[in-house]
MIZAFI-168711 format. One record per residue (C-alpha): residue number from 1; residue in one letter; x, z, y. Coordinates in nm, 2 decimals. Last residue first. Layout:
N
+-----+---+--------+--------+--------+
:   k : r :     xx :     zz :     yy :
+-----+---+--------+--------+--------+
: NUM : a :      X :      Z :      Y :
...
+-----+---+--------+--------+--------+
END
This chain:
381
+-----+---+--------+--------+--------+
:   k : r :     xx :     zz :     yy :
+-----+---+--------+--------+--------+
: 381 : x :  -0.80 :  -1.81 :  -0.38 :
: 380 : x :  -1.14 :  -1.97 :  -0.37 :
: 379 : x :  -1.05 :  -2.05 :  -0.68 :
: 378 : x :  -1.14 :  -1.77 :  -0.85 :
: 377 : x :  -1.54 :  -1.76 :  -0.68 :
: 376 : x :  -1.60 :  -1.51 :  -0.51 :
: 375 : x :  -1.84 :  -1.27 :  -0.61 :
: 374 : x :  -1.59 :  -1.11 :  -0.84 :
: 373 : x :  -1.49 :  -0.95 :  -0.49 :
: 372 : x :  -1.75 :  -0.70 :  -0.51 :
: 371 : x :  -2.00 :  -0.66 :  -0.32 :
: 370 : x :  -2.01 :  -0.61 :   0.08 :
: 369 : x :  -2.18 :  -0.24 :   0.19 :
: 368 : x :  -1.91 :  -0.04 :  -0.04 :
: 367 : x :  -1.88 :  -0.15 :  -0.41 :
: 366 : x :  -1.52 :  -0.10 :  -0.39 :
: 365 : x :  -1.22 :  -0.30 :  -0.53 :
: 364 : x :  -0.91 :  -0.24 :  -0.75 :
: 363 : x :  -1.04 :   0.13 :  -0.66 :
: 362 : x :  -0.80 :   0.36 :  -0.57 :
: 361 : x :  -0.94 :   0.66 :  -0.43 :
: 360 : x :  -0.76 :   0.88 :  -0.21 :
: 359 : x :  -0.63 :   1.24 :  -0.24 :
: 358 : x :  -0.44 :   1.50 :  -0.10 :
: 357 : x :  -0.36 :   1.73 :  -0.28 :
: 356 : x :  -0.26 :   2.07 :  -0.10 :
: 355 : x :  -0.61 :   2.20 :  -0.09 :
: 354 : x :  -0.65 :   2.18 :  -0.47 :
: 353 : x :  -0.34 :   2.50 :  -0.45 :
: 352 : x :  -0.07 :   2.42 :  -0.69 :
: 351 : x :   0.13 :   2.68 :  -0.90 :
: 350 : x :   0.40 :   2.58 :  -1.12 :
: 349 : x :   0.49 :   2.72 :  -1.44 :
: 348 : x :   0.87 :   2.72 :  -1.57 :
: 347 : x :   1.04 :   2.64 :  -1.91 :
: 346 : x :   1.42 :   2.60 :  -1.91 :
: 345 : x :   1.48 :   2.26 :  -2.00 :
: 344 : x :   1.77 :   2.16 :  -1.78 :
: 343 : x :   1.87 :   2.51 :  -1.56 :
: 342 : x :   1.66 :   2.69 :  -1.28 :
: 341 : x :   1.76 :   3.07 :  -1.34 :
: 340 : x :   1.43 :   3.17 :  -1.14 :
: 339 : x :   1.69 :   3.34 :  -0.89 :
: 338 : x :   1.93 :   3.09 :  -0.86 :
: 337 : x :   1.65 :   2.82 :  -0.79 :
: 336 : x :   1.52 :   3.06 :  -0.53 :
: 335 : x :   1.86 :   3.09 :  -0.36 :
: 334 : x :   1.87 :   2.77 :  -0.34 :
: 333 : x :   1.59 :   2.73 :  -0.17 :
: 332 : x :   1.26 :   2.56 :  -0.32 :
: 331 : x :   1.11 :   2.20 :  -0.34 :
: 330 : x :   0.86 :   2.11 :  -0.62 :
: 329 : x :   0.79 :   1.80 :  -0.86 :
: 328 : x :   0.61 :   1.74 :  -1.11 :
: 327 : x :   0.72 :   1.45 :  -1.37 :
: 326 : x :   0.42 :   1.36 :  -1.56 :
: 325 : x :   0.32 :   1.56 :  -1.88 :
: 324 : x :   0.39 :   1.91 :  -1.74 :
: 323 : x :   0.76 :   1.82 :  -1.74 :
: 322 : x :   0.91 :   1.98 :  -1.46 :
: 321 : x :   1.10 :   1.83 :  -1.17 :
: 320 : x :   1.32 :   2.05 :  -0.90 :
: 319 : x :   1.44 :   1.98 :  -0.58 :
: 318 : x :   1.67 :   2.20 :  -0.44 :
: 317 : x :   1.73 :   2.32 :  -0.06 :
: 316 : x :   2.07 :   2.35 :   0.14 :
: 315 : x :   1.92 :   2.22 :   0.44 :
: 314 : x :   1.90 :   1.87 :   0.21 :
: 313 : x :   1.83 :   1.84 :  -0.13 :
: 312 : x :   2.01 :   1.93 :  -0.44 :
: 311 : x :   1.93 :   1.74 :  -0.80 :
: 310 : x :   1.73 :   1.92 :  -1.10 :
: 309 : x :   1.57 :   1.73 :  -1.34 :
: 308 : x :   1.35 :   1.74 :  -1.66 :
: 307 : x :   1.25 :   2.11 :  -1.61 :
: 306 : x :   1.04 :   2.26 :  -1.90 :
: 305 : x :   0.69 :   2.23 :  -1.86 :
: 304 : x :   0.40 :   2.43 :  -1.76 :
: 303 : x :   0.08 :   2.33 :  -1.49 :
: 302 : x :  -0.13 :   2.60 :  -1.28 :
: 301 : x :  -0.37 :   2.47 :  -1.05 :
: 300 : x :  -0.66 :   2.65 :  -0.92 :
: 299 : x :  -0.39 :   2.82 :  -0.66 :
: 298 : x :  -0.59 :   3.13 :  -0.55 :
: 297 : x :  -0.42 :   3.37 :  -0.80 :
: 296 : x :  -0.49 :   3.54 :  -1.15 :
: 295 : x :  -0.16 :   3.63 :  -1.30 :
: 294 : x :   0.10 :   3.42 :  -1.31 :
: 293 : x :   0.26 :   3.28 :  -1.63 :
: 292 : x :   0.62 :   3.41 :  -1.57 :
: 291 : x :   0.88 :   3.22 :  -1.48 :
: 290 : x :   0.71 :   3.09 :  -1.15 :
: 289 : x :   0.75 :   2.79 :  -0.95 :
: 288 : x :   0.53 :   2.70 :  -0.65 :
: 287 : x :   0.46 :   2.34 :  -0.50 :
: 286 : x :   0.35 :   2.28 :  -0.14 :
: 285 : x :   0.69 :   2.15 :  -0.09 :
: 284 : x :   0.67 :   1.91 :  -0.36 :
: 283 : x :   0.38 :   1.73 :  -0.19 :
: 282 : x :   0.15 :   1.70 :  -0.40 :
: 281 : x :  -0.01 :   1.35 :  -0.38 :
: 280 : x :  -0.27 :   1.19 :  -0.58 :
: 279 : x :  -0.45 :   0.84 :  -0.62 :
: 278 : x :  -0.78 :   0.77 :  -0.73 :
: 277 : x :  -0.97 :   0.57 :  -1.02 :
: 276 : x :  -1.37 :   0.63 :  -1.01 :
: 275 : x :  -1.53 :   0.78 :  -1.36 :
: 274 : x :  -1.74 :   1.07 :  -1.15 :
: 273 : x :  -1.81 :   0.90 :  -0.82 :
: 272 : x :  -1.61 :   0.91 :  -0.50 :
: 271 : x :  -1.70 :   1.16 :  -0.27 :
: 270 : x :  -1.32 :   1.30 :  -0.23 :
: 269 : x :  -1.38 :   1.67 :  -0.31 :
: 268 : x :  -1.09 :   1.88 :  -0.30 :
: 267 : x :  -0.85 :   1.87 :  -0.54 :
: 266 : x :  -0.87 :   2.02 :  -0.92 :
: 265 : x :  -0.69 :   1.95 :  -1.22 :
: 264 : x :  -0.81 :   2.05 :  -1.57 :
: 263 : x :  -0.47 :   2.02 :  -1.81 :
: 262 : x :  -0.38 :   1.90 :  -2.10 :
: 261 : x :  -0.42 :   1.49 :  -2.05 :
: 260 : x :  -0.52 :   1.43 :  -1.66 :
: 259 : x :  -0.89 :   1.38 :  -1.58 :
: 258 : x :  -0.95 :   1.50 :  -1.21 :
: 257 : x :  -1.17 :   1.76 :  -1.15 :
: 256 : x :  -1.34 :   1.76 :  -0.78 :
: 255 : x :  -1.42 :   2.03 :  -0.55 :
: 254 : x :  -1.61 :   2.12 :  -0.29 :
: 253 : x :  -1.98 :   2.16 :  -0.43 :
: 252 : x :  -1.88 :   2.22 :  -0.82 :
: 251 : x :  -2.07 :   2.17 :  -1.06 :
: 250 : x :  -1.88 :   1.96 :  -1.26 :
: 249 : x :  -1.97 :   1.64 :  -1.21 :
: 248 : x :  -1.82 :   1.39 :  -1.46 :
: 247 : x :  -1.44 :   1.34 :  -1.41 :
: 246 : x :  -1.27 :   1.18 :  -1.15 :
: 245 : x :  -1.01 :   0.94 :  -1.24 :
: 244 : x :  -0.61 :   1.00 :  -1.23 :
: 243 : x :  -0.30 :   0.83 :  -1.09 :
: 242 : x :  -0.01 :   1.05 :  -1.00 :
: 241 : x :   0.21 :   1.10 :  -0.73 :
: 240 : x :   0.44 :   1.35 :  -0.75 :
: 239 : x :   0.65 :   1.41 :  -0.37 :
: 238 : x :   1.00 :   1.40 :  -0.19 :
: 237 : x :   0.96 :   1.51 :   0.19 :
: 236 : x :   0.81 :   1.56 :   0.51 :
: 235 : x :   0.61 :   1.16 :   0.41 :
: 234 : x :   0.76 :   1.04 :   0.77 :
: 233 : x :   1.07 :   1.17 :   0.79 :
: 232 : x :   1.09 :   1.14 :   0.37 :
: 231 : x :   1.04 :   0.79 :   0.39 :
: 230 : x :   1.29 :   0.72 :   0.63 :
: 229 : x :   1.56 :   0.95 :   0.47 :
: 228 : x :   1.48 :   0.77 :   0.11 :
: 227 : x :   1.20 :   0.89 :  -0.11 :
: 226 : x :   1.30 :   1.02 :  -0.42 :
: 225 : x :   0.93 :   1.14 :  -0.60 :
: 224 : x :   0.80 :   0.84 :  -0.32 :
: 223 : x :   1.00 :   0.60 :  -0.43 :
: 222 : x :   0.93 :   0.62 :  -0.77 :
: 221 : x :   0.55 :   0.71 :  -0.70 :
: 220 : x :   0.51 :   0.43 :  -0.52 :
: 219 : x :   0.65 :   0.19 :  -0.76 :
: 218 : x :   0.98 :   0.04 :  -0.67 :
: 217 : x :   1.25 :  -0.11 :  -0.39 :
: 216 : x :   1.49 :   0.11 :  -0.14 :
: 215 : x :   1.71 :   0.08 :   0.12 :
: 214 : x :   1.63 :  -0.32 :   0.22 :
: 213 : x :   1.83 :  -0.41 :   0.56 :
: 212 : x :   1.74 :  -0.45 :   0.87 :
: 211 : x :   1.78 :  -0.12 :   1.03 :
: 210 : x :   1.57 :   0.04 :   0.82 :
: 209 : x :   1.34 :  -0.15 :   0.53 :
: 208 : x :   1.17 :   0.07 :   0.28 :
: 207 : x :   1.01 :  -0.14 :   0.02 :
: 206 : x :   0.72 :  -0.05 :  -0.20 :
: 205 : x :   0.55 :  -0.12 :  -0.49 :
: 204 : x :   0.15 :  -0.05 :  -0.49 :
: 203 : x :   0.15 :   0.03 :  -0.22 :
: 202 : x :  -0.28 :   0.05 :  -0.04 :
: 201 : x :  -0.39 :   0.40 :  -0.01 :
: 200 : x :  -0.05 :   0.64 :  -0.02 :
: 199 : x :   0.12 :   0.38 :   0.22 :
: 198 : x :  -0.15 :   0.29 :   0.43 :
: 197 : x :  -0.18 :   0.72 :   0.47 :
: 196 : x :   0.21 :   0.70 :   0.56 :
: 195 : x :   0.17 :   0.46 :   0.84 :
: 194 : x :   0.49 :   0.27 :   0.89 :
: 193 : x :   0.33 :  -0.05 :   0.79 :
: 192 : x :   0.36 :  -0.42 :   0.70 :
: 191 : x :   0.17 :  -0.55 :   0.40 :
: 190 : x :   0.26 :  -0.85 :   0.16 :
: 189 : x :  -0.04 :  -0.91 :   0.00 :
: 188 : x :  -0.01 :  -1.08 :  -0.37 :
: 187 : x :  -0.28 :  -1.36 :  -0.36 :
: 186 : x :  -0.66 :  -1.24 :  -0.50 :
: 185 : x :  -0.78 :  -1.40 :  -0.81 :
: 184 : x :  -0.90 :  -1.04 :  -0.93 :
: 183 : x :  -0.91 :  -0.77 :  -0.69 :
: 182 : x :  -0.65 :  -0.63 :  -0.51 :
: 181 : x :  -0.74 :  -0.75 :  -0.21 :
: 180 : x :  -1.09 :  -0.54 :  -0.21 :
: 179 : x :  -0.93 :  -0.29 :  -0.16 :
: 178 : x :  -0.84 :  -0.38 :   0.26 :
: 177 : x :  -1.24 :  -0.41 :   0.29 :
: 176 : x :  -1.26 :  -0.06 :   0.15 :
: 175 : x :  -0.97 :   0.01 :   0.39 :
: 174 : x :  -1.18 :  -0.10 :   0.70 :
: 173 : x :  -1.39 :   0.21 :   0.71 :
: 172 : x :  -1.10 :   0.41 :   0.68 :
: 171 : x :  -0.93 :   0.22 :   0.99 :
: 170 : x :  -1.26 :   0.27 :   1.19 :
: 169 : x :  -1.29 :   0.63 :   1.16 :
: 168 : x :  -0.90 :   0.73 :   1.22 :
: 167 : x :  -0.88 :   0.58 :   1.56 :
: 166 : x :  -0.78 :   0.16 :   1.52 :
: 165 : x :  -0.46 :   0.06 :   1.72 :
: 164 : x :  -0.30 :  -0.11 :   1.41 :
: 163 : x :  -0.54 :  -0.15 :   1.10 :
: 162 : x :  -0.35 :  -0.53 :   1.07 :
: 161 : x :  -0.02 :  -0.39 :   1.05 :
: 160 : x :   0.13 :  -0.74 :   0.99 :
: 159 : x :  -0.06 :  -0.86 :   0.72 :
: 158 : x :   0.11 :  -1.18 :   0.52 :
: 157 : x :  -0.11 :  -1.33 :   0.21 :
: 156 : x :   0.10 :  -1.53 :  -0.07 :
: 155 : x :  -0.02 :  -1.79 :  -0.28 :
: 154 : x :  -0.34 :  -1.91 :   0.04 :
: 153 : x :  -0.61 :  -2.06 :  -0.06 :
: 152 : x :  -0.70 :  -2.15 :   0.34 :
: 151 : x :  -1.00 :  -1.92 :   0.34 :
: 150 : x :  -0.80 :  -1.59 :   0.28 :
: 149 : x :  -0.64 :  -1.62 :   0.61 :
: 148 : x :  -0.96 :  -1.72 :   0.81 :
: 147 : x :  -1.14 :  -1.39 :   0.59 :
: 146 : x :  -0.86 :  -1.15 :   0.69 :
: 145 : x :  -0.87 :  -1.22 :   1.05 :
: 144 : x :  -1.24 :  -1.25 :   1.03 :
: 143 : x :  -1.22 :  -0.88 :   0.88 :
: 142 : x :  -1.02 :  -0.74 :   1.16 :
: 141 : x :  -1.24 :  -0.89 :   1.47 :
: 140 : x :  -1.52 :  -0.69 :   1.29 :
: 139 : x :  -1.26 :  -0.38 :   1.29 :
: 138 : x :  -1.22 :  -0.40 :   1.63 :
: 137 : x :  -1.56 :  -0.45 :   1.72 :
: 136 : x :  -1.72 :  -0.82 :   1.80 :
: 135 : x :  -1.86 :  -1.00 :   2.15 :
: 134 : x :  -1.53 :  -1.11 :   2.23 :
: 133 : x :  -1.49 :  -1.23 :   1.95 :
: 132 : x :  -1.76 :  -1.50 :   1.94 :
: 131 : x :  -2.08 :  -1.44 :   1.79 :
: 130 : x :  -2.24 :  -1.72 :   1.52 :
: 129 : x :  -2.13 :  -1.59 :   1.22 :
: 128 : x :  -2.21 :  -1.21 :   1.27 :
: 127 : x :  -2.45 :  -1.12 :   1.05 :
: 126 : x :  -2.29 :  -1.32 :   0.72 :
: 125 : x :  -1.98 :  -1.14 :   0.85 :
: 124 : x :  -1.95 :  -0.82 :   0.59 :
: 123 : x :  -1.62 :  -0.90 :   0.45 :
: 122 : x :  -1.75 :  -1.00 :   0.11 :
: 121 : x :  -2.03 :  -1.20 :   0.20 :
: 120 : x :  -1.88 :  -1.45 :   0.51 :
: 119 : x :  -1.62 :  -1.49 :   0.19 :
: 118 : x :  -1.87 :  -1.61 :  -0.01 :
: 117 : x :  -2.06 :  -1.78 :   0.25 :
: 116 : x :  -1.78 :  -1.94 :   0.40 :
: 115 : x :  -1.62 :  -2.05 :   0.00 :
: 114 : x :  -1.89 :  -2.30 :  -0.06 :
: 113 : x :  -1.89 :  -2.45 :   0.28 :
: 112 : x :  -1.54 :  -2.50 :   0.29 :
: 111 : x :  -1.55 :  -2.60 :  -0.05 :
: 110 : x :  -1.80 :  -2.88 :   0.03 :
: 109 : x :  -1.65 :  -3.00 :   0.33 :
: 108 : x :  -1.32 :  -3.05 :   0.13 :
: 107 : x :  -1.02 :  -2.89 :   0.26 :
: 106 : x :  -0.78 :  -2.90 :   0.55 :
: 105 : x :  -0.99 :  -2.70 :   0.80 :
: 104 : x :  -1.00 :  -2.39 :   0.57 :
: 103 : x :  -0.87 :  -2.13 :   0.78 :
: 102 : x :  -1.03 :  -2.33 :   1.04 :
: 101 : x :  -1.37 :  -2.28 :   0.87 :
: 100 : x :  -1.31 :  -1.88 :   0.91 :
:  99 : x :  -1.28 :  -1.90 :   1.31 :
:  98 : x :  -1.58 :  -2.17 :   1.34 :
:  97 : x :  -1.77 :  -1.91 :   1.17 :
:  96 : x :  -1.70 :  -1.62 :   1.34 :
:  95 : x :  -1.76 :  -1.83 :   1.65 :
:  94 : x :  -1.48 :  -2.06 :   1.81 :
:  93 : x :  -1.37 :  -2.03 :   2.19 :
:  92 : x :  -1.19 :  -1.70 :   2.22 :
:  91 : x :  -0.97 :  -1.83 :   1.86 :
:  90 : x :  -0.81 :  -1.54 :   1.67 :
:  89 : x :  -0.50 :  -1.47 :   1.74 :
:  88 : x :  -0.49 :  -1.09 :   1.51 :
:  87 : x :  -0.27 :  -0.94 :   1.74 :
:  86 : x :  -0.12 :  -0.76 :   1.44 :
:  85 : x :  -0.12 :  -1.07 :   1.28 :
:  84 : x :  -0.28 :  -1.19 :   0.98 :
:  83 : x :  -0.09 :  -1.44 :   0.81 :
:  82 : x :  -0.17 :  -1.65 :   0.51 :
:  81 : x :   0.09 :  -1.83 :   0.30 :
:  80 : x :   0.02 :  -2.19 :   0.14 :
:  79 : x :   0.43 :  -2.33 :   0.25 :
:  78 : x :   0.32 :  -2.65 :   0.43 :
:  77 : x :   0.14 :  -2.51 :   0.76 :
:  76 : x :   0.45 :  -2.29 :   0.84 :
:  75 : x :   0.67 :  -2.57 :   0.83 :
:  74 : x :   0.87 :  -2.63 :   0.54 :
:  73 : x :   1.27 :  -2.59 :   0.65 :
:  72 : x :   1.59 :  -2.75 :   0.39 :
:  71 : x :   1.89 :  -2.75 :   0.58 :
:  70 : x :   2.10 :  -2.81 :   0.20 :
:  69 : x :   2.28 :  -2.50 :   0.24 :
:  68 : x :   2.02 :  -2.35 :   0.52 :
:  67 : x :   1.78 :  -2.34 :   0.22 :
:  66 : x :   1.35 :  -2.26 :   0.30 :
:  65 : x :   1.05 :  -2.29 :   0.13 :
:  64 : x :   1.24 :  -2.40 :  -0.20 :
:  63 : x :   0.90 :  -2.37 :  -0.42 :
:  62 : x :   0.90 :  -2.20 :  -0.76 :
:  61 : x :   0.59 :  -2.02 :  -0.67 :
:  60 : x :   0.75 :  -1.90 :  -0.35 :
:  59 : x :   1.15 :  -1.98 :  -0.25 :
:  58 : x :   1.36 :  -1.84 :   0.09 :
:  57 : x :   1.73 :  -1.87 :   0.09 :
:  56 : x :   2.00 :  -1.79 :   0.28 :
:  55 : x :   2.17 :  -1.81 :   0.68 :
:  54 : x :   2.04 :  -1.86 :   0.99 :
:  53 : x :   1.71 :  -1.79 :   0.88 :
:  52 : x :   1.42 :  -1.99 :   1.05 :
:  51 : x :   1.17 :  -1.80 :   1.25 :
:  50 : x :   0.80 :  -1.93 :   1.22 :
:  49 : x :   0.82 :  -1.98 :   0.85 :
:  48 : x :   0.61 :  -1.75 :   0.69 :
:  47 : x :   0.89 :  -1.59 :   0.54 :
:  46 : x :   1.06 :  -1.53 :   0.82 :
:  45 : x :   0.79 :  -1.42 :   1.05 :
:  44 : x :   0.70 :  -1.12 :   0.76 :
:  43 : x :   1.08 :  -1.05 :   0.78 :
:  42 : x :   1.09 :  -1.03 :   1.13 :
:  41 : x :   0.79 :  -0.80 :   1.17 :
:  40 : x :   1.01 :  -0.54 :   0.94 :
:  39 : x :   1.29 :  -0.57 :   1.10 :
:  38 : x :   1.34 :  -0.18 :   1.11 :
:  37 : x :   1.23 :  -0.21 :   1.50 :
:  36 : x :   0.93 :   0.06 :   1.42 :
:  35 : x :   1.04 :   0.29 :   1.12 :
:  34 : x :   1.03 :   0.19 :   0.76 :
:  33 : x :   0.76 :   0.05 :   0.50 :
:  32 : x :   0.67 :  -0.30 :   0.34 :
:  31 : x :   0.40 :  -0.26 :   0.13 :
:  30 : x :   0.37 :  -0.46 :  -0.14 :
:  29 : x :   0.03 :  -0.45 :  -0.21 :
:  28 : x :  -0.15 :  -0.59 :  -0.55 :
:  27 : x :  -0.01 :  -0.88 :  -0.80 :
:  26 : x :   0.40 :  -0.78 :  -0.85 :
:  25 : x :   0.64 :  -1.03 :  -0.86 :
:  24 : x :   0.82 :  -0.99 :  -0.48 :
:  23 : x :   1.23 :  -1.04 :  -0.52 :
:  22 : x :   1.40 :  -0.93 :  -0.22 :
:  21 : x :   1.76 :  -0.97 :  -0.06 :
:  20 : x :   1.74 :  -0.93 :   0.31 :
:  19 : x :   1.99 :  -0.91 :   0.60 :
:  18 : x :   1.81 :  -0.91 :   0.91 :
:  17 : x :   2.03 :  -0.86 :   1.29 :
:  16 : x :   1.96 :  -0.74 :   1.59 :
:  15 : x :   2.16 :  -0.77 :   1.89 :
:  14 : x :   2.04 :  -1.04 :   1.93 :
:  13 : x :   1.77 :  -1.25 :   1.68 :
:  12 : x :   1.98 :  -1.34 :   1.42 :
:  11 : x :   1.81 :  -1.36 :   1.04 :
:  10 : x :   2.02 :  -1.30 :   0.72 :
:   9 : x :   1.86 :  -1.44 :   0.41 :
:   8 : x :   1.76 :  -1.36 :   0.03 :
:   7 : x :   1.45 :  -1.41 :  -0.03 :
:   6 : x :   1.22 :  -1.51 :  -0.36 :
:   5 : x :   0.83 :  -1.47 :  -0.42 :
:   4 : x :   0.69 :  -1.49 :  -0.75 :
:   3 : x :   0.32 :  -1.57 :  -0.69 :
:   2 : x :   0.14 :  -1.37 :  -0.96 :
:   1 : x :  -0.02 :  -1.59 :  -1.24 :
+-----+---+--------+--------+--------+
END
């Protein structure tokens, strides 16, 4: 059963100031999301326990964590949350093994034992258990982090920006390993980023935090389709996201066909195998609206529906959803939406290029280099 997690507290650190009121009962990512200094980091301290609130509440699993009412406080090492930090803190004098055994440090020999290989296994270590790390790669020093915080059992797993730093290579060969979280058995993952391919990959609910405070909670594609002003900075706007497979090969070199009902859409080929789940986004600029059916064009993508919602956007633009099966979404001018006659249930077509998809699989874990995290045993969790 998911950890439910429970907060509602301010936090004082001058002249900043977190006020938070968040339930967390969701398995998979939560990704926390905003701008740098949003409070994010604080938060994630919070709950682990190495900043007390100054005012509120803090409960996990049905366990009072933390209540300045009564001046209840669990140390970090009593509440069963892991923490990777963005600085990772891993020890200069232990090996990769001695590092992952402390994670573990307060239970039996024989489960320690047990769950180093299997976790030595999935993150790729079993090489590397007797170097120090100062002799591994970033993204080596990444997965011990993850493996010491997974090796203590933890109900609730903390990861402060933990692909930080990391050029584009080495943070999309570590997002496999990331996956593999969502597998089954694994804690809940409360994830701090302000990274909007993180986002896209890993949320599966997420919360926008600016100037500490909560702006926004739900799915990703909620949030996304009406993404508050610090999502939409970061994101350029509102967009669909949708979850699809890939269909059996089709031929094609460069391109993939996704399985949605009615329609064949295409994106640009992803390598992942026909039958694997991934994640879309069309950006609802990059969506065009026609009355007509058009004629033959370069978009491969052209989806009908009436439109299920209209609302106005900024710089005197409109957003516009059709029903095409899922709630599509494209942004035009006003004058545009006066134009096509844009009105509740007025059937339109729109016109997507595969190019202007992007795309990322979403498996709940990935047979990349390291297994599957079925390996593990369930209560190694």
């Amino acid at each position: 059963m998911t950890a439910s997690l429970l907060v509602d507290v301010t936090v004082h650190r001058a002249p900043f100031q977190l006020n938070v009121a968040l339930e967390v009962d969701q398995p998979g990512f939560t990704v926390l999301f905003g701008p740098s200094g949003a409070g994010k980091s604080t938060l994630l301290d919070t709950i682990a326990g190495l900043i007390r609130p100054s005012r509120g509440t803090i409960r996990l699993a049905g366990t009072v964590l933390d209540d300045t009412a009564q001046g209840r406080h669990q140390p970090p090492w009593r509440r069963g949350i892991g923490y990777v930090f963005q600085d990772l803190r891993l020890f200069p004098h232990l090996s990769v093994r001695g590092n992952l055994l402390y994670g573990a440090r307060r239970r039996p020999p024989s489960e320690r034992d047990r769950d180093l290989e299997a976790f030595a296994r999935l993150f790729g270590l079993q090489k590397l258990l007797d170097r120090r790390p100062h002799r591994l790669s970033g993204g080596e020093r990444r997965r011990v982090a993850i493996g010491r915080a997974l090796m203590a059992r933890p109900k609730l797993l903390l990861m402060d920006e933990p692909l930080t730093s990391l050029d584009a290579d080495l943070r999309a060969d570590l997002l496999p390993y990331l996956a593999r979280l969502r597998g089954p058995g694994a804690p809940p993952v409360l994830y701090v980023s302000h990274d909007p391919d993180e986002l896209l990959r890993l949320a599966d609910t997420v919360v926008v935090i600016a100037d500490g405070t909560v702006q926004r909670v739900g799915p990703v594609a909620a949030v996304l389709a009406d993404p508050p002003p610090q999502v939409a900075r970061a994101l350029g706007g509102p967009a669909t996201v949708i979850e699809s497979v890939i269909a059996p090969d089709n031929g094609e070199p460069d391109l993939d066909r996704l399985l949605i009902p009615g329609t064949d859409f295409w994106v640009g080929k992803t390598g992942a195998p026909a039958g694997a789940p991934v994640r879309v986004r069309i950006p609802a600029r990059d969506v065009v609206l026609s009355v007509a059916p058009p004629p033959l064009t370069s978009a491969l993508n052209v989806l009908s529906g009436p439109v299920s919602c209209v609302r106005t956007a900024g710089s005197g633009g409109v957003d516009v959803a059709l029903d095409v099966g899922f709630d599509l979404w494209a942004r035009i001018s006003r004058r545009s939406a006066d134009r096509l006659g844009v009105v509740l249930g007025r059937p339109l077509h729109a016109l997507v290029k595969a190019a202007s998809a992007d795309t990322v699989d979403r498996p709940a874990t990935s047979d990349h280099a390291v297994g599957n995290i079925d390996t593990v045993p369930r209560n190694a969790f």
